[in-house]
NUDRENVO-457989 format. One line per field, with one value per residue (C-alpha): residue number from 0; x, y, z. Coordinates in Angstrom, 1 decimal, always signed. Last residue first. Layout:
seq = c(NUM:...)
X = c(X:...)
Y = c(Y:...)
Z = c(Z:...)
END
This chain:
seq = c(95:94:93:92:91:90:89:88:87:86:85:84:83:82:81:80:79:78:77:76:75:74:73:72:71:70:69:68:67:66:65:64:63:62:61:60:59:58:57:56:55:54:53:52:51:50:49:48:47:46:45:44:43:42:41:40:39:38:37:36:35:34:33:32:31:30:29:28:27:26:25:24:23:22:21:20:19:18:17:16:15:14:13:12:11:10:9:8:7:6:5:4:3:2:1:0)
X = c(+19.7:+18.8:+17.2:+18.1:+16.3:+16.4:+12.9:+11.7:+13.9:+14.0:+10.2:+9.9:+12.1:+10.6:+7.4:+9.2:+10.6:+7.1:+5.8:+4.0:+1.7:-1.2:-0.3:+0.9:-2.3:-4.0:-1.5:-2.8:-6.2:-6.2:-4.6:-7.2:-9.7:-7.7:-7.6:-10.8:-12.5:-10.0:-11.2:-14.7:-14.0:-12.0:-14.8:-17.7:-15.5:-15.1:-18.5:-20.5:-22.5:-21.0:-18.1:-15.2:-11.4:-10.3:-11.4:-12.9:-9.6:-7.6:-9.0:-9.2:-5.5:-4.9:-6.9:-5.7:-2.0:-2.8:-4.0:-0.9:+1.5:-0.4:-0.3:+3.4:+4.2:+2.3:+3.4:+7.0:+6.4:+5.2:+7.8:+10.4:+9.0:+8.8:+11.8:+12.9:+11.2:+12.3:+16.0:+15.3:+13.5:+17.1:+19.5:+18.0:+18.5:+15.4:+14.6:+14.5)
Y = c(+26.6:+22.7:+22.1:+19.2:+15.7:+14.1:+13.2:+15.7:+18.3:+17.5:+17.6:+21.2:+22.5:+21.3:+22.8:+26.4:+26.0:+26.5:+22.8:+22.5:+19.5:+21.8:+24.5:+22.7:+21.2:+24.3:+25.4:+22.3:+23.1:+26.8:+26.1:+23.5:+26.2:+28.6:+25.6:+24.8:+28.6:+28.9:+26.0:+26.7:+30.5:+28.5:+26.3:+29.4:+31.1:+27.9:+27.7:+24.9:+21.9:+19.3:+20.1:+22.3:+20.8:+19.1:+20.9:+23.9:+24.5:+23.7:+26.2:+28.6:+28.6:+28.4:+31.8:+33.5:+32.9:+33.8:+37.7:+37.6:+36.7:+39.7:+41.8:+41.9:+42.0:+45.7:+46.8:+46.0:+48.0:+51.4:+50.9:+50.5:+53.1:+55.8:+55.3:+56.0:+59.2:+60.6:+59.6:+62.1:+64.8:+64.8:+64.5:+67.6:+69.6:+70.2:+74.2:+75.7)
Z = c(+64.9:+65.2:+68.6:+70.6:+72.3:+69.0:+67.5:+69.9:+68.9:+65.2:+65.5:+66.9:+64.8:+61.8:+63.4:+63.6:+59.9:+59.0:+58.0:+54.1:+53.5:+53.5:+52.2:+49.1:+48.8:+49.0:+46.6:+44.6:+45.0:+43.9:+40.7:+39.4:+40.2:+38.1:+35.7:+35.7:+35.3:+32.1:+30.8:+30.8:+29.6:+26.7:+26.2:+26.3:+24.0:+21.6:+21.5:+23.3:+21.7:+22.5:+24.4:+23.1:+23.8:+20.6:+17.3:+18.2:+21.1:+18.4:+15.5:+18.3:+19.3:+15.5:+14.9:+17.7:+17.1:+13.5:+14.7:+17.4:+14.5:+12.1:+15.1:+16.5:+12.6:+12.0:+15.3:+14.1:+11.3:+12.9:+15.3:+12.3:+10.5:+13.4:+14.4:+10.9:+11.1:+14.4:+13.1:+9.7:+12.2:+14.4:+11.6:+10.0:+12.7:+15.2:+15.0:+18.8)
END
């Protein structure tokens, strides 16, 4: 079946504007790059450590970071069940 003219002309043009929005999307994620390594150079590496060895450093702290406070969380969290439990003794009665 032959495509009408319409067709292969809107194929085309959606081919243009992906073709230059891909070519945007990169440039800003290129400059992104570039100042997020600029500032992790300039404020966050150690002495003597690369700014992929600083942002794999970070990286690790914050996951670790992470982890402890939903520990923490965990930790200071009650299941509605113990709530229960303490209205009832703090009361005499269970809250439903």
């Amino acid at each position: 079946m032959a495509k009408s003219k319409l067709v292969k002309a809107n194929e085309k043009t959606a081919d243009a504007v992906v073709g230059g929005y891909k070519k945007i999307e990169n440039g800003v994620v290129k400059t992104y790059t570039k100042i997020e390594d600029k500032f992790v150079d300039e404020f966050l590496t150690k002495d003597g450590e690369t700014v992929e060895e600083a942002k794999k450093r970070l990286k690790e702290e914050d996951k670790k970071r992470r982890k402890e406070q939903e520990e923490r969380i965990r930790k200071h969290s009650k299941s509605t069940e113990e709530i229960q439990i303490e209205i009832k003794e703090k009361y005499g009665r269970r809250i439903s």
